[in-house]
C-alpha positions as CSV (number, residue, x, y, z in Angstrom):
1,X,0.0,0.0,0.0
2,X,2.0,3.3,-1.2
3,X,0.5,6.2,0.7
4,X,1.3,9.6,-0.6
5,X,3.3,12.3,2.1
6,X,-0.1,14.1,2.8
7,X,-1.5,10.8,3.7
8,X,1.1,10.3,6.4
9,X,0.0,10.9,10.3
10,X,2.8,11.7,13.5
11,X,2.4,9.0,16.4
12,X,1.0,12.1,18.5
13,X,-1.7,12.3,16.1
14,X,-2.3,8.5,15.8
15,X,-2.9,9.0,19.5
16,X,-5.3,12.1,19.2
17,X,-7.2,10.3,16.7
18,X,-7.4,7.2,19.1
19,X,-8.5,9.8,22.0
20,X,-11.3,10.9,20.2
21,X,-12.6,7.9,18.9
22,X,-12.9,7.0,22.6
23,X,-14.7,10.1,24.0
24,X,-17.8,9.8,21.7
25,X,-21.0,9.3,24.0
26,X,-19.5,7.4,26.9
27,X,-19.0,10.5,29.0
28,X,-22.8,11.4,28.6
29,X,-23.5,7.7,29.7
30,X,-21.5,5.9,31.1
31,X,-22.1,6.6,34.7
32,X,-25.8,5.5,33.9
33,X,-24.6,2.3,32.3
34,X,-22.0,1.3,34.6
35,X,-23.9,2.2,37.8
36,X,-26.6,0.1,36.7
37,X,-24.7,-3.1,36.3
38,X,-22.7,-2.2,39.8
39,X,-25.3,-0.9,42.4
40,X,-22.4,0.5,44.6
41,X,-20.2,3.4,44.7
42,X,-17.5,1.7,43.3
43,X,-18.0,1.8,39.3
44,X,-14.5,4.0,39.1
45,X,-12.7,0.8,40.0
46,X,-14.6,-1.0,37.4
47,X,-13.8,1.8,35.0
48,X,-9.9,1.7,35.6
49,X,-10.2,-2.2,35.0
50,X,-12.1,-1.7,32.0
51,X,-9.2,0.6,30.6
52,X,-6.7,-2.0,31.5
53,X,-8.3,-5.0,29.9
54,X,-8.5,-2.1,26.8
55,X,-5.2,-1.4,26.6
56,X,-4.0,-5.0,26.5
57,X,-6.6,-5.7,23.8
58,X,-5.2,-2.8,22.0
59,X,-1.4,-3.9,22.5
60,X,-2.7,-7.5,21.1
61,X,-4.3,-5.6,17.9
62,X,-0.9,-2.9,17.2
63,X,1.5,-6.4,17.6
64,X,-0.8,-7.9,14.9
65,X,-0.9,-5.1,12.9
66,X,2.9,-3.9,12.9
67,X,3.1,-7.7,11.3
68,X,2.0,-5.7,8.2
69,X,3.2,-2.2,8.7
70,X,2.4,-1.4,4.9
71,X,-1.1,-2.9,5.4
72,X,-4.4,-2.0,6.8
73,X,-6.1,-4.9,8.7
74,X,-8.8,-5.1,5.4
75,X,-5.8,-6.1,3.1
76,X,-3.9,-8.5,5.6
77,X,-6.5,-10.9,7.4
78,X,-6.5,-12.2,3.6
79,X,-3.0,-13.0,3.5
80,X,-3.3,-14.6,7.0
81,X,-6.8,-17.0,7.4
82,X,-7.5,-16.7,3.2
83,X,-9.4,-15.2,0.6
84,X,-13.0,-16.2,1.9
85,X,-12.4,-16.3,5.6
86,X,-10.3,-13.4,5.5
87,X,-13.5,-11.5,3.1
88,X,-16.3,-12.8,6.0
89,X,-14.3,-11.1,8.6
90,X,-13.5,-7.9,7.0
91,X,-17.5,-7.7,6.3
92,X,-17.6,-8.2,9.7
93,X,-15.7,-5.1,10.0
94,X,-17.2,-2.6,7.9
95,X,-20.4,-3.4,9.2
96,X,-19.0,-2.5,12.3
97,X,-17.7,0.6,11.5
98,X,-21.0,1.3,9.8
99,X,-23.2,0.6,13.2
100,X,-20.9,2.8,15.1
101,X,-20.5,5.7,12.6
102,X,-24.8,5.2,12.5
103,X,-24.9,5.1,16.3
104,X,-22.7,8.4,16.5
105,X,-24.6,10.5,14.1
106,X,-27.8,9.6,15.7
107,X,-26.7,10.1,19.2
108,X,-25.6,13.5,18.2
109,X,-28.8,13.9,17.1
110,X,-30.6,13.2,20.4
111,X,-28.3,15.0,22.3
112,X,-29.0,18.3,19.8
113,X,-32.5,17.7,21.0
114,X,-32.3,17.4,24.1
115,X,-30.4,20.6,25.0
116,X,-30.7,22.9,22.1
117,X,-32.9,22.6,19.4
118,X,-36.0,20.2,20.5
119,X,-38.2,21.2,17.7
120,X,-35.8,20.2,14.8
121,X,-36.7,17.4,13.0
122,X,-34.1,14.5,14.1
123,X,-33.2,13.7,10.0
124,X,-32.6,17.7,9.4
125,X,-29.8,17.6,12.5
126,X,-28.7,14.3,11.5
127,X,-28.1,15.1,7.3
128,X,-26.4,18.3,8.3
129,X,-23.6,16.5,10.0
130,X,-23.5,14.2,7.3
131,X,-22.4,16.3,4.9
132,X,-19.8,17.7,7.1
133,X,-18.6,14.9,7.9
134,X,-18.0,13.7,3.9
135,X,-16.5,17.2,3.3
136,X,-13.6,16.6,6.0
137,X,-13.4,12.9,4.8
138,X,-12.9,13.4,1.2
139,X,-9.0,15.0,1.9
140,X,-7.9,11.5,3.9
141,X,-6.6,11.0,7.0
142,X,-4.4,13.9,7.7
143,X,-7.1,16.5,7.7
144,X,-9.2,14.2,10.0
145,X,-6.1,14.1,12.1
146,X,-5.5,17.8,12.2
147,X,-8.8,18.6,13.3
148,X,-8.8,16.3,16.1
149,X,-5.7,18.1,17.5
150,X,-7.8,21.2,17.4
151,X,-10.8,19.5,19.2
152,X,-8.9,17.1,22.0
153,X,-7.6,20.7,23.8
154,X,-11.0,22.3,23.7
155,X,-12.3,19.0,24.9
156,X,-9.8,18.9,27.6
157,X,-10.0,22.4,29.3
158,X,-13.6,23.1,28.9
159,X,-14.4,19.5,30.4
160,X,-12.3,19.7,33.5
161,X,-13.6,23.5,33.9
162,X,-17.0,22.4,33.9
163,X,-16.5,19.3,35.9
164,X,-14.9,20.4,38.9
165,X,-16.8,23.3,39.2
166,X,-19.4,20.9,40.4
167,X,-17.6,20.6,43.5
168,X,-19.9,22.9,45.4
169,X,-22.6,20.2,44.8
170,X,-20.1,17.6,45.6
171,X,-20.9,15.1,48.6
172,X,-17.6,12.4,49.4
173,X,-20.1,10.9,51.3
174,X,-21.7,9.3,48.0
175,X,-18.7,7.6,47.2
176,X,-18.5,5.7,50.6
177,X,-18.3,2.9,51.7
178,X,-14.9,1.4,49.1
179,X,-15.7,-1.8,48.5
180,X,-18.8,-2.4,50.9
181,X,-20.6,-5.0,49.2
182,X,-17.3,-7.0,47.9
183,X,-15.7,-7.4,44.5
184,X,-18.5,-9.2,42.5
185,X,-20.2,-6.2,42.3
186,X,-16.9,-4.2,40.7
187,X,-16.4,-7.3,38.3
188,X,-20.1,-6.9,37.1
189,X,-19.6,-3.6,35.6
190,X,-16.3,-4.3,34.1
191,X,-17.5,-5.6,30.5
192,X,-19.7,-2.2,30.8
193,X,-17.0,-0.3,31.4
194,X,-14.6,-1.8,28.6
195,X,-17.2,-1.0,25.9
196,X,-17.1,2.4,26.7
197,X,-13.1,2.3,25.4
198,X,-14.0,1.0,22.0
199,X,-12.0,2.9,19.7
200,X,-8.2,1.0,19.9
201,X,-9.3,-1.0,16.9
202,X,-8.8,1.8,14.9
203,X,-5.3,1.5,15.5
204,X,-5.8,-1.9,12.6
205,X,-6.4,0.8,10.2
206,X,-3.7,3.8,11.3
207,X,-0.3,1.5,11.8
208,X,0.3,2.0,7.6
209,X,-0.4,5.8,7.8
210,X,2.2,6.2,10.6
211,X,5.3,7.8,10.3
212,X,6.6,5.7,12.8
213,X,4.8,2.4,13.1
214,X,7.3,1.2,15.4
215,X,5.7,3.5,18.3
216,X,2.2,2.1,17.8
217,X,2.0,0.8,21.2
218,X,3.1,4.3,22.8
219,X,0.7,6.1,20.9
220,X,-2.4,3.1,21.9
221,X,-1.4,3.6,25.3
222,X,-1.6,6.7,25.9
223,X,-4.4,6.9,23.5
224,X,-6.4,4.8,26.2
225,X,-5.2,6.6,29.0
226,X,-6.5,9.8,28.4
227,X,-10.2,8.9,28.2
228,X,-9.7,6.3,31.4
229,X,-8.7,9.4,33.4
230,X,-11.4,11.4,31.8
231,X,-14.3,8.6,32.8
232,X,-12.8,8.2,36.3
233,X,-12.9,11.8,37.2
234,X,-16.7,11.3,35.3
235,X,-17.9,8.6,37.1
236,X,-16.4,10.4,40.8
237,X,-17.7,13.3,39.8
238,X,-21.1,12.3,38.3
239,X,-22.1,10.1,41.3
240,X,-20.7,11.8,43.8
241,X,-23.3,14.8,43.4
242,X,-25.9,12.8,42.2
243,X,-25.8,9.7,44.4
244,X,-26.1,6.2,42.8
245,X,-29.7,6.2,42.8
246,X,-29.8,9.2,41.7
247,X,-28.0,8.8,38.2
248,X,-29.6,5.3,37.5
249,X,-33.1,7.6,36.9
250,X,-31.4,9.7,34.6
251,X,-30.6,9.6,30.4
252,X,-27.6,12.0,30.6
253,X,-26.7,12.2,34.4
254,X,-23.3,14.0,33.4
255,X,-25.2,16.6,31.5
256,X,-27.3,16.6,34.4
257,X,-24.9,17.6,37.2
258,X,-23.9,20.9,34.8
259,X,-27.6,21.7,34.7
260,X,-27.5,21.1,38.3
261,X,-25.3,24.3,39.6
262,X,-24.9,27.8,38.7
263,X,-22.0,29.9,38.9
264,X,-22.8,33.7,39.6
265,X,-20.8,36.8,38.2
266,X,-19.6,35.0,35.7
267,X,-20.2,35.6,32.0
268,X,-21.7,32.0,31.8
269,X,-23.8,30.9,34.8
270,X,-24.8,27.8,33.5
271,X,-22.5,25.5,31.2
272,X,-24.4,22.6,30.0
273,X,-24.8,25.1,26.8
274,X,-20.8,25.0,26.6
275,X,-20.4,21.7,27.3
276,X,-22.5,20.4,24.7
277,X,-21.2,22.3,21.9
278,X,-17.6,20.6,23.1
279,X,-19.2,17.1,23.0
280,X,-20.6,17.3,19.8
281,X,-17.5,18.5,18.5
282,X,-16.2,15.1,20.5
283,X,-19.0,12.8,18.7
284,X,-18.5,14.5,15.6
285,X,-15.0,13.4,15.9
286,X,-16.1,9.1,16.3
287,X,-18.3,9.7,13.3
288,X,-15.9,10.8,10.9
289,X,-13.3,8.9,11.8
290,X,-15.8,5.5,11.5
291,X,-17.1,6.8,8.2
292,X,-13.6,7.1,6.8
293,X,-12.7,3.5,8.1
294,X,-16.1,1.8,6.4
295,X,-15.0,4.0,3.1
296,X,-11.6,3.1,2.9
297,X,-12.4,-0.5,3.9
298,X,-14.7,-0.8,0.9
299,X,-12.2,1.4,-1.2
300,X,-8.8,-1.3,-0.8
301,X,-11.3,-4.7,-0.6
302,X,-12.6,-3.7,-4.3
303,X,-9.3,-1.6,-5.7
304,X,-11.4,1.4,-6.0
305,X,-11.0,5.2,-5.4
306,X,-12.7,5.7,-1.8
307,X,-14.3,8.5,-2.9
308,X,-17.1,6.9,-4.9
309,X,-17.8,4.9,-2.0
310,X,-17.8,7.7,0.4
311,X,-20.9,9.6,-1.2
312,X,-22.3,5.9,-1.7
313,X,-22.4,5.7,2.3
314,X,-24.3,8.3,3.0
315,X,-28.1,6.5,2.7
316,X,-27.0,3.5,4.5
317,X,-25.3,6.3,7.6
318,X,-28.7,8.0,7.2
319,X,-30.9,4.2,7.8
320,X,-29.1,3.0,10.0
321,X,-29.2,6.2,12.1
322,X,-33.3,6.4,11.7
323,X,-33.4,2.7,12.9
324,X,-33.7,3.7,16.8
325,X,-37.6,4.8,17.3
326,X,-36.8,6.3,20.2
327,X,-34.1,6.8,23.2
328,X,-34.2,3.3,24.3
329,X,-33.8,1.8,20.9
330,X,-31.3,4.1,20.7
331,X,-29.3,2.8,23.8
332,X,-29.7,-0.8,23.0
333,X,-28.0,-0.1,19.7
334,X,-25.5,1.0,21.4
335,X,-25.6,-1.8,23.8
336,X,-25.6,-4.2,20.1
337,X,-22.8,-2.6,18.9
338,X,-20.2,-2.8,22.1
339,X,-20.7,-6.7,22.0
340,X,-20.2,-6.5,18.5
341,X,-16.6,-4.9,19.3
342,X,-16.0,-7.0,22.3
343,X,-15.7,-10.2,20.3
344,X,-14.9,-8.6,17.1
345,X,-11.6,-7.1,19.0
346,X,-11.3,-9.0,22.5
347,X,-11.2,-12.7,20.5
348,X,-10.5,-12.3,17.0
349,X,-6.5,-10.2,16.8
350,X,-6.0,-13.1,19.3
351,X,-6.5,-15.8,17.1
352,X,-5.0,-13.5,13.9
353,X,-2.3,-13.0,15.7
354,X,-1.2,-16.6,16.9
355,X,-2.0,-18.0,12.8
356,X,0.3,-15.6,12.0
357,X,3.0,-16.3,14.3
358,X,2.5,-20.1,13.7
359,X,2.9,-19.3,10.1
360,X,6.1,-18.3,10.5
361,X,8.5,-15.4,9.1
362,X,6.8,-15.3,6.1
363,X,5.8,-11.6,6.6
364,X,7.3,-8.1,6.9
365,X,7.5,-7.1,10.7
366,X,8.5,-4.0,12.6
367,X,12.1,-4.8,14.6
């Protein structure tokens, strides 16, 4: 695969782009989603487990990858399990990448709704960022990657701002007692908690736009890391104002605590407004970066020009994003979808990786 010096990416920016694949909705939700599978206080240790068992999926997937450093995981599970095998599981793939880029654009949607524009039809918000999205898309990966250096600082600094200005509506007393009702009840929320880090798999697709393949692993870990510190201080935050029974009742409990204080004197007393605009840049950045991956998979698996494909996409984003009738079905997609990625990217790099290996040095590898 010959990539072209514009198409080439730093290993700073294949982290960025990792980053914001992970933040999509999962700071919105995931203290909902994780406290319900918990019932204690003590979903941020299930959250840092969740990271961990991420980042050594993701190590597992850049070893397999850097196997191929020239090759994107659509052009290489071919060469390793065959031509049909190898063509079942990269449909596997783009459909994947199709759910998720779906599941984005019509979370953005709902969260448009909620906060800002509640009388807008659902397909006008949702074709809109469509056709954004395909006009960032269609000049590769290094514009996608320059933008989400622009966003992850935004992101970063408005977030914590926000966050731990809820400290006046803090109570320590939510978070207690550490531990109280054992382990089991950490260990429940841990598969939660792990599908709220999908997003290292893109990492199968970056490795042959890197400058520097050979630092794939630094760039997945600390890829991972920032979002696991992000949930944690989420998940304290979010439940220590709210209370655990408090955020299981609630669609967005981490737009909720912003709604839930005021800062006078300021020139913004209320910041759920400014927060929002930061997440959608944050979703915005998962659905581009999905809808590149199901274009360029399509693109190499028929010798094509992506481009074609990318304007071909746009129905199927738009369907699949009208699927959900209403919040709930919306949820369970999302539910449908992080199963999807837990086998698709917990089992299968495994067993990729071990044919390859028992094949011998019969590829080009990464020293």
């Amino acid at each position: 695969m010959i990539l072209s010096p514009k198409d080439q990416i730093t290993t700073p920016q294949a982290a960025v782009i990792v980053i914001n694949f992970i933040l999509g909705t999962g700071l919105l939700t995931l203290p909902r989603s994780a406290t319900e599978k918990v019932h204690t206080p003590d979903v941020w240790i299930s959250v840092i487990l969740g990271g961990i068992f991420t980042m050594i999926a993701g190590v597992i997937m850049v070893k397999l990858s850097q196997q191929f450093p020239q090759k994107t995981f659509y052009q290489y599970s071919i060469e390793i399990v065959g031509k049909w095998v190898g063509g079942l599981l990269n449909l596997f793939i783009l459909c994947y990448f199709l759910l998720t880029c779906g599941f984005q654009l019509r979370s953005m949607a709902e969260v448009i709704k909620y906060l800002l524009l509640e009388s807008t039809p659902t397909w006008a918000i949702t074709m809109i960022f469509m056709w954004v999205g395909l006009y960032l898309i269609f000049g590769g990966i290094n514009p996608i990657a320059r933008l989400f250096e622009i966003i992850l600082p935004v992101t970063v600094i408005f977030f914590l701002v926000v966050v731990f200005m809820s400290f006046k509506i803090f109570e320590i007393d939510n978070l207690r007692p550490v531990l109280g009702e054992g382990v089991v009840p950490v260990l429940r929320g841990v598969k939660t908690t792990a599908l709220a880090f999908t997003g290292p798999e893109i990492m199968l697709l970056l490795i042959p736009f890197m400058k520097q393949p050979q630092k794939a692993i630094k760039a997945l870990l600390f890829g991972v890391s920032i979002p696991l510190i992000f949930y944690v201080i989420t998940v304290v935050m979010v439940i220590g104002a709210l209370s655990v029974e408090g955020v299981v009742t609630r669609t967005w409990p981490t737009l909720d605590l912003i709604r839930s204080f005021e800062v006078s004197g300021l020139i913004f007393e209320r910041f759920e407004s400014l927060l929002l605009v930061v997440w959608i840049m944050q979703i915005f950045s998962t659905f581009t970066i999905t809808f590149y991956s199901a274009a360029l998979g399509l693109a190499q698996l028929s010798k094509k020009s992506i481009y074609p494909f990318m304007f071909g996409l746009l129905p199927i984003l738009y369907i699949i994003a009208m699927i959900p009738k209403n919040i709930n079905d919306q949820f369970k997609l999302g539910d449908f979808v992080g199963n999807v990625a837990l086998w698709l990217f917990g089992l299968l790099p495994i067993l990729l990786l071990i044919i390859s290996r028992v094949k011998g040095g019969k590829y080009e590898t990464i020293t």
